[in-house]
Every structure is written in C-alpha cells, then in structure tokens.
LOLO-667483 format. One record per residue: residue number from 1; residue in one letter; y, x, z of N, C-alpha, C in turn. Coordinates in steps of 0.05 Angstrom, whole numbers, plus 5000, padded with zeros to 4 digits. Each point is the difference from the previous one (the first is absolute). Layout:
[rec NUM "A" [Y X Z] [Y X Z] [Y X Z]],
...
***
This chain:
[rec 1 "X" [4853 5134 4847] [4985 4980 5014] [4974 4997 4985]],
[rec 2 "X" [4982 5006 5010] [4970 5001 4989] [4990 4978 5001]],
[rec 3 "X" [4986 4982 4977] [4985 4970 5014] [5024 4981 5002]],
[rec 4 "X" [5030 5003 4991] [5011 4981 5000] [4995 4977 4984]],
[rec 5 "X" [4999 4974 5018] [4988 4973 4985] [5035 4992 4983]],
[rec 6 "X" [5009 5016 4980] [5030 4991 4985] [4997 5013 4978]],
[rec 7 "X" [5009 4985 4975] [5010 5022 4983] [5030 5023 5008]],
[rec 8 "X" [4986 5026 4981] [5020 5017 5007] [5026 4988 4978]],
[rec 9 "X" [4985 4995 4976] [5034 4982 4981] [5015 4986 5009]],
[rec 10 "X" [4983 4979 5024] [5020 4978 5012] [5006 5011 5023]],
[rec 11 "X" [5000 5020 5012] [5014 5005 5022] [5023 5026 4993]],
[rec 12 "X" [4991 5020 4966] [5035 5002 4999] [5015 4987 4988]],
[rec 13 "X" [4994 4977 4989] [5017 4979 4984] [5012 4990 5025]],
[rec 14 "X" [4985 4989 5022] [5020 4989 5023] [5021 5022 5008]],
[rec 15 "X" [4986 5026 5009] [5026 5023 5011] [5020 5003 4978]],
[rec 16 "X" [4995 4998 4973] [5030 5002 4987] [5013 4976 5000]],
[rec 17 "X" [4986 4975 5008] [5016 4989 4987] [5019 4991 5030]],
[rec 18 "X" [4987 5009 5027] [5013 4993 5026] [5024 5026 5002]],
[rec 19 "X" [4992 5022 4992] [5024 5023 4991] [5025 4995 4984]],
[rec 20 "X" [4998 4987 4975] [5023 4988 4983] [5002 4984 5013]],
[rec 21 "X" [4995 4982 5012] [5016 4974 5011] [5012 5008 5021]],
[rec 22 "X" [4997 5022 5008] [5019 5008 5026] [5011 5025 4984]],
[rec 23 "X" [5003 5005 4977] [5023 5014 4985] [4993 5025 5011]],
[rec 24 "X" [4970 5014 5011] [4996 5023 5008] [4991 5023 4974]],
[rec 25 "X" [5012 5010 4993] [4990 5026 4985] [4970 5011 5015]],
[rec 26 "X" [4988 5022 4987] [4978 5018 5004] [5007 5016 5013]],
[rec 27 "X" [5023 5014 4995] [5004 5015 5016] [5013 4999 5035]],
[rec 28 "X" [5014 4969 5001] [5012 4988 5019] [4975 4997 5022]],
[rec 29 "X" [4974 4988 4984] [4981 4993 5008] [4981 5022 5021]],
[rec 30 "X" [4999 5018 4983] [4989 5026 5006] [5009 5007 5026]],
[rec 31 "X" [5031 5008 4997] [5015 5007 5020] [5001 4985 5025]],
[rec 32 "X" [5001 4979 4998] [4990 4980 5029] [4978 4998 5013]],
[rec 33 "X" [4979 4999 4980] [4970 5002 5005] [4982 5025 5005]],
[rec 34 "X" [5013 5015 4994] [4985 5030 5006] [4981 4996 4984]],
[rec 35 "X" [4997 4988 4970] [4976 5003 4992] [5017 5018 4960]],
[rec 36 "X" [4985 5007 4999] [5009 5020 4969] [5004 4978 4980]],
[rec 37 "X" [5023 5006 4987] [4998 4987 4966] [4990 4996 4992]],
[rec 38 "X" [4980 5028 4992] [4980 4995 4984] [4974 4972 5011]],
[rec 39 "X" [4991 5008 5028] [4982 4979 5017] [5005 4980 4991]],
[rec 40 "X" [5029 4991 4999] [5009 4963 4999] [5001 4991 4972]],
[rec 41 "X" [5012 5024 4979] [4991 4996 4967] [4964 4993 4996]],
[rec 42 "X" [4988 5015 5016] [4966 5004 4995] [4998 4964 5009]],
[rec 43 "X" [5003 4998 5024] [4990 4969 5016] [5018 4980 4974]],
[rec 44 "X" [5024 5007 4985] [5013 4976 4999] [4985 4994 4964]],
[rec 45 "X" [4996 5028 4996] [4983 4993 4969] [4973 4993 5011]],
[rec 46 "X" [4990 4989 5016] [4958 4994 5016] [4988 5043 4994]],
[rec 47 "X" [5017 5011 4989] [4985 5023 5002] [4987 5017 5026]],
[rec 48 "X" [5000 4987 5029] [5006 5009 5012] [4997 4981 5023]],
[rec 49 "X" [4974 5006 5021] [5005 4981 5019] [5001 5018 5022]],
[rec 50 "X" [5026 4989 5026] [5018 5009 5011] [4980 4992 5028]],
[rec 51 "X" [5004 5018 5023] [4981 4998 5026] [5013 4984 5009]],
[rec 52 "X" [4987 4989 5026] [5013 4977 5015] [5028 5006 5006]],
[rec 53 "X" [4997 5021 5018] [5034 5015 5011] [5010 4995 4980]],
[rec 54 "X" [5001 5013 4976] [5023 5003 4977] [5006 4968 4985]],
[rec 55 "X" [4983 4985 5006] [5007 4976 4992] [5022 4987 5018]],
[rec 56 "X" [4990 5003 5015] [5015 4985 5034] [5034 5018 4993]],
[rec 57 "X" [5004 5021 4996] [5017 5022 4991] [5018 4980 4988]],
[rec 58 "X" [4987 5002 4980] [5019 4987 4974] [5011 4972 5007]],
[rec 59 "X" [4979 4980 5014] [5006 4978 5003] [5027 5002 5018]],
[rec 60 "X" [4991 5011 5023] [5025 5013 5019] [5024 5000 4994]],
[rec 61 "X" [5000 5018 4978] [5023 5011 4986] [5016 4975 4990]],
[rec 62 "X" [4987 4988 4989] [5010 4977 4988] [5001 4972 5017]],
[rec 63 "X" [4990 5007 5013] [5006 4978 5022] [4994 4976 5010]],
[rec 64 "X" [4964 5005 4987] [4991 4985 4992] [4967 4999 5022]],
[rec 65 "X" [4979 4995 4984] [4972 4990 5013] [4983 5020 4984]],
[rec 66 "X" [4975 5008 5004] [4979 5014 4979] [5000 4972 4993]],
[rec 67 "X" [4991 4977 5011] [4993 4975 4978] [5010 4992 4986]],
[rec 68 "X" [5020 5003 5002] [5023 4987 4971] [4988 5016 4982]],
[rec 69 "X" [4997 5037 4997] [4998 5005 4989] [4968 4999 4986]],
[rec 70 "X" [4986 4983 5019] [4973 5001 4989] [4989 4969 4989]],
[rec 71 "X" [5017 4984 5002] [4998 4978 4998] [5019 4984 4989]],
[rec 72 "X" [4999 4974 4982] [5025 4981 4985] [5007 4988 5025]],
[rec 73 "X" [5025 4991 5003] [5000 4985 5023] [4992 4964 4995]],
[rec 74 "X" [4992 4985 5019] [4985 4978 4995] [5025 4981 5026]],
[rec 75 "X" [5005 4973 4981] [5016 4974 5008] [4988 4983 5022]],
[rec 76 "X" [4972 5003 4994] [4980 4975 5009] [5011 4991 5026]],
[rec 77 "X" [5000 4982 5010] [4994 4990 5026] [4984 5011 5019]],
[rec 78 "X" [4977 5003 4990] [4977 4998 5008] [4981 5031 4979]],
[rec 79 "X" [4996 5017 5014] [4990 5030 4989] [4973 4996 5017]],
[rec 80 "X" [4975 5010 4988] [4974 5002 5011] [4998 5038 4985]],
[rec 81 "X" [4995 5015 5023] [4995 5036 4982] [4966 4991 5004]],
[rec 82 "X" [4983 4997 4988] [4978 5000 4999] [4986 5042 5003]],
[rec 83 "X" [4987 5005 5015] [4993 5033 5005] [5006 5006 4973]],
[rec 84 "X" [4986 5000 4976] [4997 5016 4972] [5027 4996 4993]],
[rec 85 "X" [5025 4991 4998] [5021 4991 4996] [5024 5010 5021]],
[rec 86 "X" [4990 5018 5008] [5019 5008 5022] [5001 5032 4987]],
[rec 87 "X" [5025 5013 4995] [5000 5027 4998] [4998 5018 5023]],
[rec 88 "X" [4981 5018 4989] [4986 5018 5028] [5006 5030 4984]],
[rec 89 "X" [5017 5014 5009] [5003 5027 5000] [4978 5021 5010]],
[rec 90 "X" [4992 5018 4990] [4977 5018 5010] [5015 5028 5013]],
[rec 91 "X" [4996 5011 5008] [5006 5036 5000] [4982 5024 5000]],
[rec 92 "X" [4995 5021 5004] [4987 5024 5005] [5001 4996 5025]],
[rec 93 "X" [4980 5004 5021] [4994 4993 5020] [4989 4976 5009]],
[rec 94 "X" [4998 4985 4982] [4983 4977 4998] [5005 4971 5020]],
[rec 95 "X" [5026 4997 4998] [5025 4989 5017] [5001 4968 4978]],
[rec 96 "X" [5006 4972 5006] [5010 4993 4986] [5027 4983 5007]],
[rec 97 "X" [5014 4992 4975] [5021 4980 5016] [4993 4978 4984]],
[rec 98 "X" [5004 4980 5016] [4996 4973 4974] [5019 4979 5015]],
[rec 99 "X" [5018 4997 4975] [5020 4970 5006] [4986 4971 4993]],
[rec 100 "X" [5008 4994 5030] [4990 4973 5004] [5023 4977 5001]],
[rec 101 "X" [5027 5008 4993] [5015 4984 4993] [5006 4991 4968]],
[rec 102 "X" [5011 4976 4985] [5011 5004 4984] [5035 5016 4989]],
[rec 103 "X" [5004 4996 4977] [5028 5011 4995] [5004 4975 4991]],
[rec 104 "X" [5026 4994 5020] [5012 4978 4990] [5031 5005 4993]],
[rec 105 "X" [5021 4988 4982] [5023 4997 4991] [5013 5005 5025]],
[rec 106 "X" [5017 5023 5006] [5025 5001 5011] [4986 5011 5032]],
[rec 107 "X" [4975 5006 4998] [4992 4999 5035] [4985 5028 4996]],
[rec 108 "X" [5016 5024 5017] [4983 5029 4996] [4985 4993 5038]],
[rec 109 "X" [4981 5004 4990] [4976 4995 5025] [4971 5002 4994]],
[rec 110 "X" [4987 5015 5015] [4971 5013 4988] [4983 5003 5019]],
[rec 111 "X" [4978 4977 5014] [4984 4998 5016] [4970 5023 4990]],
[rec 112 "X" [4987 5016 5011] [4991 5021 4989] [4974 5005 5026]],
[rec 113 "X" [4977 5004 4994] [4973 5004 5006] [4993 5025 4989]],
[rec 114 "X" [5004 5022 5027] [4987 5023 4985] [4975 5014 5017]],
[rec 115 "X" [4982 5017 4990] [4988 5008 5016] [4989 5037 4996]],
[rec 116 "X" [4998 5006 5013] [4998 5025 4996] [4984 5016 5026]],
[rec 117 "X" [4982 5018 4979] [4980 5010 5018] [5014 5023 5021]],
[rec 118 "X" [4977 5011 5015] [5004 5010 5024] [5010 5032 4992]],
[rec 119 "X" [5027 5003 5013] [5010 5028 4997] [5014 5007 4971]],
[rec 120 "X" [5015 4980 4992] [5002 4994 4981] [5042 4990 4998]],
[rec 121 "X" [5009 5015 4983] [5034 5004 5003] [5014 4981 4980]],
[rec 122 "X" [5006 4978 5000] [5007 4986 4984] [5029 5012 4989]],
[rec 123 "X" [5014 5007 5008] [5026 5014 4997] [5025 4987 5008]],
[rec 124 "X" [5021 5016 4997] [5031 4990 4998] [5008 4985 4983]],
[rec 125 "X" [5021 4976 5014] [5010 4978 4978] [5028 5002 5001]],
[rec 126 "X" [5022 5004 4983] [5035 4995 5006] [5003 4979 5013]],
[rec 127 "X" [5021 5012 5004] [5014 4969 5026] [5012 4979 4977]],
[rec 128 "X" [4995 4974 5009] [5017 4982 4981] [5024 4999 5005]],
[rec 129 "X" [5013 4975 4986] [5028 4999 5007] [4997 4990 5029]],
[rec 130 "X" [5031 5005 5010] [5007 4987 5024] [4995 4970 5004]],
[rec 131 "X" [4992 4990 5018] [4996 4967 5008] [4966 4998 4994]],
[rec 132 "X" [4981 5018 4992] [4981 4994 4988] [4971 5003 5034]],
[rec 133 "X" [4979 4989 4988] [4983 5002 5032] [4976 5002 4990]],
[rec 134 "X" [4981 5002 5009] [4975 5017 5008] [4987 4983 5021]],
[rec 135 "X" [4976 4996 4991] [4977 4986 5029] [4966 5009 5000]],
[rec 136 "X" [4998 5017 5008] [4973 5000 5005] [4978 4989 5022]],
[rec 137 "X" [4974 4998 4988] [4984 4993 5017] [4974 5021 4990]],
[rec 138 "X" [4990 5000 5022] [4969 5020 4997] [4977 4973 5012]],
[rec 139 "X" [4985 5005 4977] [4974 4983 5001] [4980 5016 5009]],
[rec 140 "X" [4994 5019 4997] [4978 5014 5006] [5010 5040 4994]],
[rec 141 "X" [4984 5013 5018] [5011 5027 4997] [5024 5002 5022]],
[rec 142 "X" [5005 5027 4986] [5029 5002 5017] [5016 5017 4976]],
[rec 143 "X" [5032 4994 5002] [5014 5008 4978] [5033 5016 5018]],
[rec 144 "X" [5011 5034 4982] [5020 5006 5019] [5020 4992 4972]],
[rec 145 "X" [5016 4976 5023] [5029 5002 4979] [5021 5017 5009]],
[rec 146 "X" [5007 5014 4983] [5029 5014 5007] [5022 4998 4988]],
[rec 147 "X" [5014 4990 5011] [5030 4986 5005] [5024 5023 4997]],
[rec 148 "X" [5014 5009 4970] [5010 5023 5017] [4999 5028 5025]],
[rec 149 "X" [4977 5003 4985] [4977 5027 5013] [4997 4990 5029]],
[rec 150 "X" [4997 4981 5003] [4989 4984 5022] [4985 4988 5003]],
[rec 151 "X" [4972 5010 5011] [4974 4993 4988] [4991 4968 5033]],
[rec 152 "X" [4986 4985 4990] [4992 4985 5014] [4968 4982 4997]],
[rec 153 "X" [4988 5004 5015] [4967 5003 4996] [4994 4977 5009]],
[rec 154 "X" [4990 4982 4977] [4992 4964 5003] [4966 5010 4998]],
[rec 155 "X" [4993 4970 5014] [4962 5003 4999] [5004 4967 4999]],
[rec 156 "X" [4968 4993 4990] [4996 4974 4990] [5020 4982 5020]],
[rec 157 "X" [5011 4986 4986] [5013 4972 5008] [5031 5010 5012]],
[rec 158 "X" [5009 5028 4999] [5028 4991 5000] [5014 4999 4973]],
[rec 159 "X" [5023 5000 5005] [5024 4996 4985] [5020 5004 5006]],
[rec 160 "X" [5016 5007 4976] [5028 5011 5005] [5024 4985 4981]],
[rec 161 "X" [5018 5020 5007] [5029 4985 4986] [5012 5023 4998]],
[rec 162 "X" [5017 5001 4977] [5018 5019 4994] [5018 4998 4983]],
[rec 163 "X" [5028 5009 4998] [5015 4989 4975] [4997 5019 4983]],
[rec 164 "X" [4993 4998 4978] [4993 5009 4974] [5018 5019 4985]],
[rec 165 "X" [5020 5001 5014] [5019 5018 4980] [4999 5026 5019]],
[rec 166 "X" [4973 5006 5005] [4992 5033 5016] [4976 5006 4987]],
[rec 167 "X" [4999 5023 5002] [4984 5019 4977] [4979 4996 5025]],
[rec 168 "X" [4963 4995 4973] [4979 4983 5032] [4984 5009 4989]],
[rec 169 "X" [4974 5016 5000] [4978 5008 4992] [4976 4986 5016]],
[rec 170 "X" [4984 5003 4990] [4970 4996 5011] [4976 5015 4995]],
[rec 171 "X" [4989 4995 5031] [4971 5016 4987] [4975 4993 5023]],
[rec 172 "X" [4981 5006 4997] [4967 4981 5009] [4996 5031 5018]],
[rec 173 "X" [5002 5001 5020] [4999 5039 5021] [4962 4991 5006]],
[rec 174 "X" [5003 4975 5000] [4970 4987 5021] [4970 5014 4986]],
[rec 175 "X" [4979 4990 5013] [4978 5010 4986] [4984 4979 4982]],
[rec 176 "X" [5017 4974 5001] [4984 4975 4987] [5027 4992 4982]],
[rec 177 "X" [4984 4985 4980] [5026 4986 4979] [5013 4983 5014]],
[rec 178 "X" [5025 4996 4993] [5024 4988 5007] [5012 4975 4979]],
[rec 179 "X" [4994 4981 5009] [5016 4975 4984] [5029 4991 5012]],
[rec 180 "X" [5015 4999 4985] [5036 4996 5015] [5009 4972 4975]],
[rec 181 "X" [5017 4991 5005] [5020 4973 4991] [5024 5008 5001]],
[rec 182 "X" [5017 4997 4986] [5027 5010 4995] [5012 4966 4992]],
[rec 183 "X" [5018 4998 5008] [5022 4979 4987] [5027 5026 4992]],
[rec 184 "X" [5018 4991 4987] [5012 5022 4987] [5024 4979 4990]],
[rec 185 "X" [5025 4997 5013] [5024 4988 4981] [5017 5017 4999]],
[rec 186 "X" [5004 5006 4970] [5025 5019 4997] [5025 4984 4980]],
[rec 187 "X" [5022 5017 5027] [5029 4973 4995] [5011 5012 4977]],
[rec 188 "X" [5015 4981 4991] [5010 5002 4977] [5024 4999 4989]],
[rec 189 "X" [5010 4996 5034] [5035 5004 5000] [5014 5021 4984]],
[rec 190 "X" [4994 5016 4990] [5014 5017 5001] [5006 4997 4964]],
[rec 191 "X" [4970 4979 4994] [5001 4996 4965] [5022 4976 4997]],
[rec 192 "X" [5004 4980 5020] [5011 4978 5011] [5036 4996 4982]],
[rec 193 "X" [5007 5023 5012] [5030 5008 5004] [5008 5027 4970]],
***
C-alpha cells in the first residue's frame, strides 16, 4: 500500500496480535488466506507493507475488518474521523480506499470511501464468513461488481446488496473516475460458538 496514512509497526503488531488471539498459527494463516508465510512474517515484523487485497486477505482469514487491523479500537460514545485521521490505503493504479468508520470493541464493520480512476481494476476480495453483507453505493463514475463471476454494472447513484460470504471484485471499465461507498458487516458467528 503506497501513501498509506498508518504505521507499518502498528499494523503488524495489530495482525499478530488478532492471529494469537484467535490461536491461528502462520502457517494456518497462510493457508486460509492465500497469502505466503513469509508475506504475513514481513507485515507482522512492519517489514513489509501488504496491498489492499492482501490486507483484506488476511483480515478475512481471520475474520475480521482491514480496520481492526489498522486501527485501536475506540469506546467513545461519540467518534468524530476528522479527513487527516481517517486511514486511507493507496495502490498502483492510483485507486484509494479510506475508512470512514471507527473500530470499535466487539463490532467488525467498515464504512469505506473509495475512489479510483478510469479503467482501473481494483481486484478480488475472499468471501467472508457466512451471515456477513455488503452495500454499495456509486457516487459518481460507474463501477462493475462481480458477485461470484457475476459481473453487474452500477453508474452514479445506484446501489447494491450482497451477502458477503461470495468471492466480489471490483473495477472502474468507465472513462471518468469512479467514487463508490461500501458499508461492510462481517458476522462473527462462527467466532461466537
């Protein structure tokens, strides 16, 4: 992630320490996430900062939010993300994502403002667990989500729905940048039991 507004130390101090608390090995990790040992040793010592996909990967895996893993979680009542204070992920292609929710105690959910220029492939994300959902909206542009190689072509001001535990990519096909909104709850039943 290029231009990421986080430290890389505090974001693998969060992934190990959301990995041991769910008693996941490296290699357990790996194996679920499709992402290499070595990758998740590099991210979990800050040696190593991990692309959006592969973040989302890991979070996945674990069953969790990229924000947990980019953020402490906060009690308040009352959360203000002021812009400079909001973590914004960069990519190659000049794409960004930025969470506009907080991480709060016990609640995986990640309201997300991305935008990404024209002709431009944001990529594939793993399916979450079962019970989990997905909401988009397109602000401007047009964006193809695909749903289980089932592509579906939004332009400013729709929106969709989808349950989250299906493998969903995205990408900007249009000739103008594309701004989209994601709400994002991933269930947790399955850590529950």
């Amino acid at each position: 992630m290029e231009g990421a507004d986080f430290s890389l130390a505090d974001l693998g101090r969060r992934l190990r320490r959301e990995r041991r608390a769910r008693g996941v090995s490296l290699d357990a990790l790996a194996a679920a996430s499709g992402v290499s040992r070595s990758m998740i040793s590099d991210v979990e010592r800050g040696a190593k900062a991990p692309t959006v996909v592969v973040l989302a990967r890991l979070a996945t895996a674990l069953g969790t939010t990229a924000a947990r893993l980019l953020d402490e979680p906060a009690a308040d009542r009352v959360i203000v993300l002021r812009h400079a204070g909001q973590p914004a992920l960069r990519q190659d292609g000049g794409w960004e994502r930025r969470i506009l929710s907080p991480t709060l105690p016990g609640v995986e959910f990640e309201f997300i403002r991305t935008t990404v220029p024209a002709r431009v492939i944001v990529g594939e994300f793993a399916a979450h667990a079962p019970g989990s959902r997905e909401y988009v909206a397109v602000e401007r542009g047009e964006l193809t989500v695909t749903i289980d190689g089932v592509p579906h072509r939004l332009t400013a001001g729709d929106a969709m729905y989808y349950a989250g535990d299906a493998v969903h990519a995205f990408a900007n096909d249009g000739s103008e940048e594309c701004v989209y909104f994601m709400a994002m709850e991933v269930s947790t039943r399955d850590r529950e039991h």
